[in-house]
Each structure stands twice: as C-alpha cells, then as structure tokens.
PAMILO-354907 format. One record per atom (N, C-alpha, C, O): y, x, z; residue number from 0; residue in one letter; atom name. Coordinates in steps of 0.02 Angstrom, whole numbers, padded with zeros to 5 digits. Each point is the difference from the previous one (the first is absolute). Last residue first. Layout:
<sites>
+--------+--------+--------+-----+---------+-------+
|  north |   east |     up | num | residuo | atomo |
+--------+--------+--------+-----+---------+-------+
|      Y |      X |      Z | NUM |       a |    CA |
...
+--------+--------+--------+-----+---------+-------+
</sites>
This chain:
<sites>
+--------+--------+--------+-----+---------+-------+
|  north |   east |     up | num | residuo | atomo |
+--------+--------+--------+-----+---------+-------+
| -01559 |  01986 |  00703 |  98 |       x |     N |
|  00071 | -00023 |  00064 |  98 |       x |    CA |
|  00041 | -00028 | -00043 |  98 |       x |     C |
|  00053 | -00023 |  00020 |  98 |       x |     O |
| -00330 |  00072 | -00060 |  97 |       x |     N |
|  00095 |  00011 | -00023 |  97 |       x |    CA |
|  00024 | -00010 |  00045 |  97 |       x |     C |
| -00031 | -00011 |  00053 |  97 |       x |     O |
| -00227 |  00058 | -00100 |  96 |       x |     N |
|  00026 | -00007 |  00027 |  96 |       x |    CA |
|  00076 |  00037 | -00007 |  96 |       x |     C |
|  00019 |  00058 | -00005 |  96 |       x |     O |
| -00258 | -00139 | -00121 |  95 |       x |     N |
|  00064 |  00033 | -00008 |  95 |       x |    CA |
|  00035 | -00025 |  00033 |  95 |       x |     C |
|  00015 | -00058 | -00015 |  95 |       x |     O |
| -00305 |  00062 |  00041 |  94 |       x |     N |
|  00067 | -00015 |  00025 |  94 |       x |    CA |
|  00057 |  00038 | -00029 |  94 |       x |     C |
| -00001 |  00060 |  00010 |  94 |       x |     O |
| -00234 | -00139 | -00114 |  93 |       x |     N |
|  00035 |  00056 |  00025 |  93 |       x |    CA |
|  00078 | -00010 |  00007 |  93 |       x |     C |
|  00045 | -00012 | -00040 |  93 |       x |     O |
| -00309 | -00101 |  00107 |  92 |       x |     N |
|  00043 | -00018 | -00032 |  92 |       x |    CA |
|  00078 |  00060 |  00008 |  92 |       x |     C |
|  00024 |  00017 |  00054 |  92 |       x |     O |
| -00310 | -00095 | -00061 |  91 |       x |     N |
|  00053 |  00030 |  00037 |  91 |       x |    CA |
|  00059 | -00011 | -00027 |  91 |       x |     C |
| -00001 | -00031 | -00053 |  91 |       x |     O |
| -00295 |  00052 |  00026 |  90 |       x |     N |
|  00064 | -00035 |  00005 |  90 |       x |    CA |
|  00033 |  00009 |  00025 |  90 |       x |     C |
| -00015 |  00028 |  00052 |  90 |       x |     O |
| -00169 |  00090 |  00018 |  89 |       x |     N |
|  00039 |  00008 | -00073 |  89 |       x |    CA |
|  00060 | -00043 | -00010 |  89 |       x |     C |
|  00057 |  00021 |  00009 |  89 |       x |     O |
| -00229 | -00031 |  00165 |  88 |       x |     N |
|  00050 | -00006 |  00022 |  88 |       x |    CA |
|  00024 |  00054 | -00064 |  88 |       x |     C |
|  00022 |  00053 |  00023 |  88 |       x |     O |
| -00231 | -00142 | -00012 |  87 |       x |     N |
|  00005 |  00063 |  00031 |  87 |       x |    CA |
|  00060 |  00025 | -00003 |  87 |       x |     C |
|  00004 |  00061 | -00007 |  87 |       x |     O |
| -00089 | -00302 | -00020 |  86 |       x |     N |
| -00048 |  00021 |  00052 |  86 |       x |    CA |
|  00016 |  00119 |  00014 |  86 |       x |     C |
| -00023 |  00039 |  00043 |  86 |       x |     O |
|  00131 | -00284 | -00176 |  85 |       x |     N |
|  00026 |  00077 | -00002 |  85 |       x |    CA |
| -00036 |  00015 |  00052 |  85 |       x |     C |
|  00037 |  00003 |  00049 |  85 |       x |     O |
| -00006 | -00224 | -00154 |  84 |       x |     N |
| -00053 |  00016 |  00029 |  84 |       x |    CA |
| -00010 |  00086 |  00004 |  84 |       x |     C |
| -00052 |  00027 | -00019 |  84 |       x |     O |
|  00239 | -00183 | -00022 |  83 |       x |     N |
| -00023 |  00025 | -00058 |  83 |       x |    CA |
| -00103 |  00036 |  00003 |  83 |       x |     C |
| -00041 |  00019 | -00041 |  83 |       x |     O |
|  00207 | -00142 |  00210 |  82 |       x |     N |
| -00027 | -00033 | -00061 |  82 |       x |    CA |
| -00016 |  00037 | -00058 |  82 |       x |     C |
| -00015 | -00028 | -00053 |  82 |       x |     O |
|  00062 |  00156 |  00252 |  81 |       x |     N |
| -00046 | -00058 |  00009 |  81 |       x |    CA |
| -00029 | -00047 | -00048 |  81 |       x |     C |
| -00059 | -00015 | -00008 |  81 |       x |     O |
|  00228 |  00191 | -00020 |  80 |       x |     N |
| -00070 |  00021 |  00006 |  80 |       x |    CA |
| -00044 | -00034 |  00014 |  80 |       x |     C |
| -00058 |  00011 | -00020 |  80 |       x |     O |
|  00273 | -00078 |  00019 |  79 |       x |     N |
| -00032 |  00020 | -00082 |  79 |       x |    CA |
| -00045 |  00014 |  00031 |  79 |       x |     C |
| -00036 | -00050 |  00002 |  79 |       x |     O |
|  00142 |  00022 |  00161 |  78 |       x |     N |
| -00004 | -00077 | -00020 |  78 |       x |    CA |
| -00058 |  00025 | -00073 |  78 |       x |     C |
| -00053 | -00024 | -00019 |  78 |       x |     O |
|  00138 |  00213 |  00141 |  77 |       x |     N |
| -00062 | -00042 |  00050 |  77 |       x |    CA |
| -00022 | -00079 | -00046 |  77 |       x |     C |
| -00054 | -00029 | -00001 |  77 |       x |     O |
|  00256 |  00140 | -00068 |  76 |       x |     N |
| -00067 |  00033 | -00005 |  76 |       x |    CA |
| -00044 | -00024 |  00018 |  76 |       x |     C |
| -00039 | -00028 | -00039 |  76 |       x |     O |
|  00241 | -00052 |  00096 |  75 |       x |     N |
| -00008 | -00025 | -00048 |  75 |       x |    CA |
| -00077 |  00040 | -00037 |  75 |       x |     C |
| -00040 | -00031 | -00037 |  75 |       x |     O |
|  00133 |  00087 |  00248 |  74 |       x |     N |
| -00051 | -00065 |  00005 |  74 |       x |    CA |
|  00015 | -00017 | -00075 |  74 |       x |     C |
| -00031 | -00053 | -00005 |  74 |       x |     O |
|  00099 |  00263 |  00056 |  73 |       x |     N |
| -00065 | -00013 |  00006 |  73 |       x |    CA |
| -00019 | -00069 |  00011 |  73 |       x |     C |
| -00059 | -00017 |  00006 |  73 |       x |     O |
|  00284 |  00065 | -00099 |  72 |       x |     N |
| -00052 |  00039 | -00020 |  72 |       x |    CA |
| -00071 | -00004 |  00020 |  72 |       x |     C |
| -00043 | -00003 | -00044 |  72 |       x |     O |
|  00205 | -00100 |  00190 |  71 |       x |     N |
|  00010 | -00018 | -00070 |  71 |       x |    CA |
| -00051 |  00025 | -00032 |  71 |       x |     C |
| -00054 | -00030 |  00007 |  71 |       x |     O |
|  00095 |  00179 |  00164 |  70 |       x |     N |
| -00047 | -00074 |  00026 |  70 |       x |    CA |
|  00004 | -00044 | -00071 |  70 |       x |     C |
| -00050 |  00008 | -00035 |  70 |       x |     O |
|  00165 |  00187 |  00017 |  69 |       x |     N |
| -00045 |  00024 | -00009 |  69 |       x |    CA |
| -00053 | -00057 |  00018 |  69 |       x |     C |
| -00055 | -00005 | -00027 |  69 |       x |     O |
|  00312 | -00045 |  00008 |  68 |       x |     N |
| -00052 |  00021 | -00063 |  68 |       x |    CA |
| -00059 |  00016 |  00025 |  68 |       x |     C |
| -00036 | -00042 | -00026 |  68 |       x |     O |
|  00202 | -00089 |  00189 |  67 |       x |     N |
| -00046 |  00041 | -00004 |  67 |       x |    CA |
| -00054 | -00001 | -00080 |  67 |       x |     C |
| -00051 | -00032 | -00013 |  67 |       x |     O |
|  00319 | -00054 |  00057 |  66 |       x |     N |
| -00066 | -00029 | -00006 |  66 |       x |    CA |
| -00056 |  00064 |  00007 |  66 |       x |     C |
|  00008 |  00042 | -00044 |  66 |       x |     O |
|  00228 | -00050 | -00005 |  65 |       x |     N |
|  00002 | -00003 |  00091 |  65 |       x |    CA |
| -00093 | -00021 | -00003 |  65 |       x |     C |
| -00029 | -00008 |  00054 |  65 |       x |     O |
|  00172 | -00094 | -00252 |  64 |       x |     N |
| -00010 |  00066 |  00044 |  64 |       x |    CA |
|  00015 | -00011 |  00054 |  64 |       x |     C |
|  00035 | -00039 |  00032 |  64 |       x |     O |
| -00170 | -00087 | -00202 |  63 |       x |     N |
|  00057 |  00000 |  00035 |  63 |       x |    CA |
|  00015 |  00082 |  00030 |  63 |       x |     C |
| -00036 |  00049 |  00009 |  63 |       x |     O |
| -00149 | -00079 | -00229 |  62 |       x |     N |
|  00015 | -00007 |  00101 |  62 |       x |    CA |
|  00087 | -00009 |  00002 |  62 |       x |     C |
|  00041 |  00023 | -00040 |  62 |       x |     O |
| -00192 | -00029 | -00217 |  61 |       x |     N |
|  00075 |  00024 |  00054 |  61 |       x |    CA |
|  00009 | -00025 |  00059 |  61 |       x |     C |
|  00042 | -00044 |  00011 |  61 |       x |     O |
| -00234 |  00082 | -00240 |  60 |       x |     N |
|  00016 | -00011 |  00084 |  60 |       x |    CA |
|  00059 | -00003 |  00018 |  60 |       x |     C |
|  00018 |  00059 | -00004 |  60 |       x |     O |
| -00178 | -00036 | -00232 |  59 |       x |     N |
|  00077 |  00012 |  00036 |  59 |       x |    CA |
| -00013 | -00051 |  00059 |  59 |       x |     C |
| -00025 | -00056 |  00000 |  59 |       x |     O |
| -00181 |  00140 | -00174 |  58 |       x |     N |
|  00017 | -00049 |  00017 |  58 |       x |    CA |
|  00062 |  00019 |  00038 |  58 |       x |     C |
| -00012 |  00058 |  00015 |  58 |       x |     O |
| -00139 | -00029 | -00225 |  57 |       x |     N |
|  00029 |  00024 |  00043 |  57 |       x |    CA |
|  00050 | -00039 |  00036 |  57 |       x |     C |
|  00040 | -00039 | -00027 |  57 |       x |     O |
| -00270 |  00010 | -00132 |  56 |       x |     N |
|  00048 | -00010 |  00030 |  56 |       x |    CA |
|  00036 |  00043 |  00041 |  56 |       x |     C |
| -00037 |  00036 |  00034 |  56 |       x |     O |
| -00185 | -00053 | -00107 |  55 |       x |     N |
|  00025 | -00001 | -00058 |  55 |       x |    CA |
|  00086 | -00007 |  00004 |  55 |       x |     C |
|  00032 |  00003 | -00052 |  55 |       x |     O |
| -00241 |  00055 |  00173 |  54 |       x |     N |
|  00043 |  00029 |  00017 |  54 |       x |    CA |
|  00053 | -00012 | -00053 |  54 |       x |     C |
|  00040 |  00045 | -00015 |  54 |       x |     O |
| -00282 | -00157 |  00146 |  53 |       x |     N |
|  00056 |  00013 | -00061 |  53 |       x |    CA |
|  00044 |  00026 |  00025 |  53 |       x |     C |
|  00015 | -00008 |  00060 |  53 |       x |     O |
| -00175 | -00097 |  00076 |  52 |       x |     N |
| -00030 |  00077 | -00008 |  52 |       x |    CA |
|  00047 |  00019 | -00060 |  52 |       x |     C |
| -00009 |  00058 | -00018 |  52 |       x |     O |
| -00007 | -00279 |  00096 |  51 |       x |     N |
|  00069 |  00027 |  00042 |  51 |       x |    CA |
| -00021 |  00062 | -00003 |  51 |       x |     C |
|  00024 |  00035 |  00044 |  51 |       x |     O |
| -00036 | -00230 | -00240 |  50 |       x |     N |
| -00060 |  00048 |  00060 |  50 |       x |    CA |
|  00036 |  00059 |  00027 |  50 |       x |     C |
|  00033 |  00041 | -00033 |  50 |       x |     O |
|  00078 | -00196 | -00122 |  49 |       x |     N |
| -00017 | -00038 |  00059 |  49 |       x |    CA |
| -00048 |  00041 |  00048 |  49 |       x |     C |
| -00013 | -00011 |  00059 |  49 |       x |     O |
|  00043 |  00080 | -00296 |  48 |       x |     N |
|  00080 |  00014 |  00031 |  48 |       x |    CA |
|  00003 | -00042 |  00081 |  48 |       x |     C |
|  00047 |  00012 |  00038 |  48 |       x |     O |
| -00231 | -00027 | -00215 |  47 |       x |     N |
|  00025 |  00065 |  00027 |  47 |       x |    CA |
|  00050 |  00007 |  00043 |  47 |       x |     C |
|  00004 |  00045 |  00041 |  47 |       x |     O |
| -00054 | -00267 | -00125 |  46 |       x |     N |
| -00049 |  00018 |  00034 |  46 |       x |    CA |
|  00003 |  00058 |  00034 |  46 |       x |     C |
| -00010 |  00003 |  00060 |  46 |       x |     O |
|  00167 | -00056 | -00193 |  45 |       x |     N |
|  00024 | -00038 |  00039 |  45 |       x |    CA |
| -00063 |  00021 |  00056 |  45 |       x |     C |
|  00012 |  00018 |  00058 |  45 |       x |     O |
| -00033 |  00037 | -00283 |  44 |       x |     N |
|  00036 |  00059 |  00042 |  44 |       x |    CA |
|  00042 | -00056 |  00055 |  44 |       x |     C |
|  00061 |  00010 |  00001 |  44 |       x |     O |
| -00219 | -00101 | -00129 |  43 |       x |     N |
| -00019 |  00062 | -00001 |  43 |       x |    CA |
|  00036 |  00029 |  00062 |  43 |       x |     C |
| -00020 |  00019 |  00055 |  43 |       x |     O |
|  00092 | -00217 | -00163 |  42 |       x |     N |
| -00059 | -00036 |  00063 |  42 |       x |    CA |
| -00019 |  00081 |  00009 |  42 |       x |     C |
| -00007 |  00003 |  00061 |  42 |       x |     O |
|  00257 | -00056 | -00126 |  41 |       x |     N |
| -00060 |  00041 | -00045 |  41 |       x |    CA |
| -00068 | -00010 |  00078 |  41 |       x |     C |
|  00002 |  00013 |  00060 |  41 |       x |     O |
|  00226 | -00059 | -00041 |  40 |       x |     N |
| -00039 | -00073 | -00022 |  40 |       x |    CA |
| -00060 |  00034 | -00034 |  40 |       x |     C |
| -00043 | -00032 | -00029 |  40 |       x |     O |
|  00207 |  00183 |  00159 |  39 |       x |     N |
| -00069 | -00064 |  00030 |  39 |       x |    CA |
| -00037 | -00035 | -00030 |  39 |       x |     C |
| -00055 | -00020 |  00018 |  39 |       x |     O |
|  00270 |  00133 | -00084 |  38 |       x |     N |
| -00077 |  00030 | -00026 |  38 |       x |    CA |
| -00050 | -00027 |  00033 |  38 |       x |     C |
| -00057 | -00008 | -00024 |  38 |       x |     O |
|  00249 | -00090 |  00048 |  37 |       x |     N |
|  00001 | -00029 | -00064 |  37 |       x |    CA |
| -00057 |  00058 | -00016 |  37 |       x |     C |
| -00036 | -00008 | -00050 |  37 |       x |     O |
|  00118 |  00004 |  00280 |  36 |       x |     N |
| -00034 | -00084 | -00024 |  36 |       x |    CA |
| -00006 |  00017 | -00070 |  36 |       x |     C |
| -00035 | -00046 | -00021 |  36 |       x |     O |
|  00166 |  00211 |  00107 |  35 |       x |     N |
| -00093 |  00018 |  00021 |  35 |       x |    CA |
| -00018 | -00065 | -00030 |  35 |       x |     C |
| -00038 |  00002 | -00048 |  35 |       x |     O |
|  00261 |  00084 | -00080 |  34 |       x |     N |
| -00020 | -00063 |  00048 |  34 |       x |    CA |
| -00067 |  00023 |  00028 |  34 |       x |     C |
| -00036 |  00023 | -00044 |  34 |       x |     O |
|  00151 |  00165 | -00085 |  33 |       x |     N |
| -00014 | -00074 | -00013 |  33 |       x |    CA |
| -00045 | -00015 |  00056 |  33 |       x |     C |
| -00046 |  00030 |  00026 |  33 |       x |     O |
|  00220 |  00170 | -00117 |  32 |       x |     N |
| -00013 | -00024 |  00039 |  32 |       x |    CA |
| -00043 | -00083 | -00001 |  32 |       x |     C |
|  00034 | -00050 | -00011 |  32 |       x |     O |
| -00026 |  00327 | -00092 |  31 |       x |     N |
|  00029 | -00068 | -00009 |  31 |       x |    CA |
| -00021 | -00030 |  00070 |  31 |       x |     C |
| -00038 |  00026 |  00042 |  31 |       x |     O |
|  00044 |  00204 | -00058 |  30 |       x |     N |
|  00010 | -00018 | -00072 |  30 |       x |    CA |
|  00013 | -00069 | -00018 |  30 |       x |     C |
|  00036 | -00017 | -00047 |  30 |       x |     O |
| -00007 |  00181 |  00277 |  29 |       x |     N |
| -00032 | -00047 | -00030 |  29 |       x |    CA |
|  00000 |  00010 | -00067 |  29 |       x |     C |
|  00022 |  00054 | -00019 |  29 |       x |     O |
| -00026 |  00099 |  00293 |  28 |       x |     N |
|  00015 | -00014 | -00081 |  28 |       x |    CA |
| -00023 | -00078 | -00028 |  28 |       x |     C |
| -00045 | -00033 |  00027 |  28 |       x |     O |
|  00123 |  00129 |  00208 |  27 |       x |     N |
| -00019 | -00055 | -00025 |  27 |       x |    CA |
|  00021 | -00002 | -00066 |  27 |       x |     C |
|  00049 | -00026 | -00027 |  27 |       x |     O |
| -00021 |  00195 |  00188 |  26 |       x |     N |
| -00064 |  00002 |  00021 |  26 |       x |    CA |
| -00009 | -00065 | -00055 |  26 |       x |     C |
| -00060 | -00006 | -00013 |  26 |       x |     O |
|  00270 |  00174 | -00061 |  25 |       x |     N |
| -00006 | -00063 |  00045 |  25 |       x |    CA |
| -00090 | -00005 | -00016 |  25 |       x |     C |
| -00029 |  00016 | -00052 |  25 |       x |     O |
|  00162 |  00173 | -00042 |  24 |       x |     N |
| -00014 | -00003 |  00061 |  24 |       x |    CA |
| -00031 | -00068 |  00059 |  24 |       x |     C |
| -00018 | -00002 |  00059 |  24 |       x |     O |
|  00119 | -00001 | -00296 |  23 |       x |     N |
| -00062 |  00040 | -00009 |  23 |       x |    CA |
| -00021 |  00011 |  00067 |  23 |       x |     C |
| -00059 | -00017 |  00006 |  23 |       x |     O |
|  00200 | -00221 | -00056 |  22 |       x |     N |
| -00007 |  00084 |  00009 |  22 |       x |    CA |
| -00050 |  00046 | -00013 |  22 |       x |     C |
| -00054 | -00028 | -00007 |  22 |       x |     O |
|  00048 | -00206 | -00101 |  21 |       x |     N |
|  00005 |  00021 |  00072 |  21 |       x |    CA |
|  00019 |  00056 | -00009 |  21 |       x |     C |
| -00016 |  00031 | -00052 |  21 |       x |     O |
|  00072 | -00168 | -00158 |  20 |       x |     N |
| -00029 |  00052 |  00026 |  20 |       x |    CA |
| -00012 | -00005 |  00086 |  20 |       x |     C |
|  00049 | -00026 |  00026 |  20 |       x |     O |
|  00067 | -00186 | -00114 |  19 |       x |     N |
|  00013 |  00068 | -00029 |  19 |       x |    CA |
| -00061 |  00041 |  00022 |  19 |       x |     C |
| -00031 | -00030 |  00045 |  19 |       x |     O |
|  00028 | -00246 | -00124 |  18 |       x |     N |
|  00026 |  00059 |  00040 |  18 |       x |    CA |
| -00008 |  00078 | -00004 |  18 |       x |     C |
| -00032 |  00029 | -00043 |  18 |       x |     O |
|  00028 | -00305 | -00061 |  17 |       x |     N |
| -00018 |  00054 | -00004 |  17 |       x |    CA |
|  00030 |  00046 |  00067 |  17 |       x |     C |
|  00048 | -00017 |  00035 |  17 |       x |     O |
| -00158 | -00257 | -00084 |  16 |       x |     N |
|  00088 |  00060 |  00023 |  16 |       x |    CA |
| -00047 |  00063 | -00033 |  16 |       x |     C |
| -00059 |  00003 | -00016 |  16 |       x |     O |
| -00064 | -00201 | -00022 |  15 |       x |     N |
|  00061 | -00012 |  00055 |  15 |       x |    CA |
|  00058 |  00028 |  00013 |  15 |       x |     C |
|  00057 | -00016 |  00019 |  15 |       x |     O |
| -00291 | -00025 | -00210 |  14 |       x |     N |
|  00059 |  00051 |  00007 |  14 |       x |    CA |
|  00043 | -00016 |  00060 |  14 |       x |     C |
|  00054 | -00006 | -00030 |  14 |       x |     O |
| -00300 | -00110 | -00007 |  13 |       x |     N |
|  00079 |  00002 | -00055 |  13 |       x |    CA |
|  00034 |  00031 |  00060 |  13 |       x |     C |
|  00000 | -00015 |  00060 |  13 |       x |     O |
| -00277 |  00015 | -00133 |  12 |       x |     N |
|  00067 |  00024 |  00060 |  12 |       x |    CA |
|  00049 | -00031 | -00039 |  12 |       x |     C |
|  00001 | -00003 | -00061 |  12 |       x |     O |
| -00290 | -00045 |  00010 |  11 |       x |     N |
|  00085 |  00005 | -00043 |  11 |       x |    CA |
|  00034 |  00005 |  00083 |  11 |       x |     C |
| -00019 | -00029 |  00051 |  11 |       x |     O |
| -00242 |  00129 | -00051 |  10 |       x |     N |
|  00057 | -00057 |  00012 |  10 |       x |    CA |
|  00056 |  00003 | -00041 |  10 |       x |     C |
|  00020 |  00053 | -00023 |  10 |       x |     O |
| -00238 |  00081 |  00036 |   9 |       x |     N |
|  00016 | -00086 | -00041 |   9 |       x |    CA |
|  00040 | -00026 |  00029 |   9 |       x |     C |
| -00004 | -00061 |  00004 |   9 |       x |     O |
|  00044 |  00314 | -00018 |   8 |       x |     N |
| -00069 | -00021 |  00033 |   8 |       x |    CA |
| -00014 | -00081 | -00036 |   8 |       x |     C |
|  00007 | -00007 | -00061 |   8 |       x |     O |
|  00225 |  00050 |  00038 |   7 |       x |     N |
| -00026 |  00004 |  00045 |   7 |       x |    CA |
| -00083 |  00007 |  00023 |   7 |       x |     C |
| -00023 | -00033 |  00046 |   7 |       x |     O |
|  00258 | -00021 | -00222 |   6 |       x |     N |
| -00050 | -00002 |  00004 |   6 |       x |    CA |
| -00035 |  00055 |  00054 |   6 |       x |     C |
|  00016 |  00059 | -00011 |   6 |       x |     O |
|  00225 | -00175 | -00029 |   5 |       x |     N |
| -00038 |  00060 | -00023 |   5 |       x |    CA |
| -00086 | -00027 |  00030 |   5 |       x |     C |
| -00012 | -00044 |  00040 |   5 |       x |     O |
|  00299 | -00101 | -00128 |   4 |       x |     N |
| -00094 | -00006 |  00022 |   4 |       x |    CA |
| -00026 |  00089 |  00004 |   4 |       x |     C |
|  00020 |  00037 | -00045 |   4 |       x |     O |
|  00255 | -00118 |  00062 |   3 |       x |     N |
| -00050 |  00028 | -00022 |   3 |       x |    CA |
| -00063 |  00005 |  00020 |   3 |       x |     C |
| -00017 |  00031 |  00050 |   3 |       x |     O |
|  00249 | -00172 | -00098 |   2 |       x |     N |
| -00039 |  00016 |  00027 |   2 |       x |    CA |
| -00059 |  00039 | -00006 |   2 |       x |     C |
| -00037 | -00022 | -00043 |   2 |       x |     O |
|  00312 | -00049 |  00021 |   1 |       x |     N |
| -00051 |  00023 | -00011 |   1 |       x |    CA |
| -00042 |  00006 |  00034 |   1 |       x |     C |
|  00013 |  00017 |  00057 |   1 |       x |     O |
|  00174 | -00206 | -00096 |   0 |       x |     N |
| -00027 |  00049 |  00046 |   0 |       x |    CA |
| -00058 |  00037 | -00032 |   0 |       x |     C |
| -00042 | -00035 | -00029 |   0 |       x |     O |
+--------+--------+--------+-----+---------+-------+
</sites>
C-alpha cells in the first residue's frame, strides 16, 4: 500500500483520499481537508480558535424543513453575541437559504 507523509505547519498528515475540485459556484471552497483535533494540538492556535470573537471558520446548518430560518438565525446570534461579548450586535451570521 502506498503511503504518503506531507508536511503541515509541524504536523506530519498521511494522505486519505483525494478528491475532485468543488465547483466554482459552490459556497464551500477547499484545498485540503484535516482533522480540527490535529490543528488543536498547536497550544497557539487552539487558544485562537476557542475565543468565540473568531471567524476562522465557516460554519453549515441544515434545518429540517418546515423549520423557521429567520428564528434559527436569531437565536443562534443572540448565542454569539452573548459569548462573544458583542455589546453592539456585529456578530451575526449570513443566512443561505435553499429548498
């Protein structure tokens, strides 16, 4: 079996799969995909990435349907703004709404 080590910031990755391109139209570009647990272990950016004022992430939702998006929307807001300590309601979050 082949295997391939790449190097990472200081981590060694080994190779799982490959995959194709996303679309050009699709909201979820990548270049690779690795584990959150395996950049965590960095004591730095585990620190960054835990303070709920970061945007280092994007994050996917999918309601049932039949589910009120715009209530959804504001109590997951309300949640950020609280822990993030958002005293002038910046935080937020931008709804892509599908069927």
């Amino acid at each position: 079996m082949f295997v391939k080590v790449i190097r990472a910031d200081t981590l060694n990755l080994v190779v799982k799969a490959i995959v194709a391109d996303a679309p050009a139209n699709s909201s979820f570009q990548f270049t690779s995909f690795i584990p959150l647990s395996n950049l965590l272990l960095d004591k730095d950016r585990r620190e960054n990435d835990e303070q709920w004022g970061n945007a280092n992430y994007i994050t996917f939702i999918k309601l049932r349907p039949g589910k009120n998006v715009p209530a959804v929307t504001k109590k997951i807001t309300n949640v950020l703004q609280q822990l993030s300590g958002d005293t002038q309601g910046i935080s937020g979050y931008k709804v892509l709404h599908t069927e």
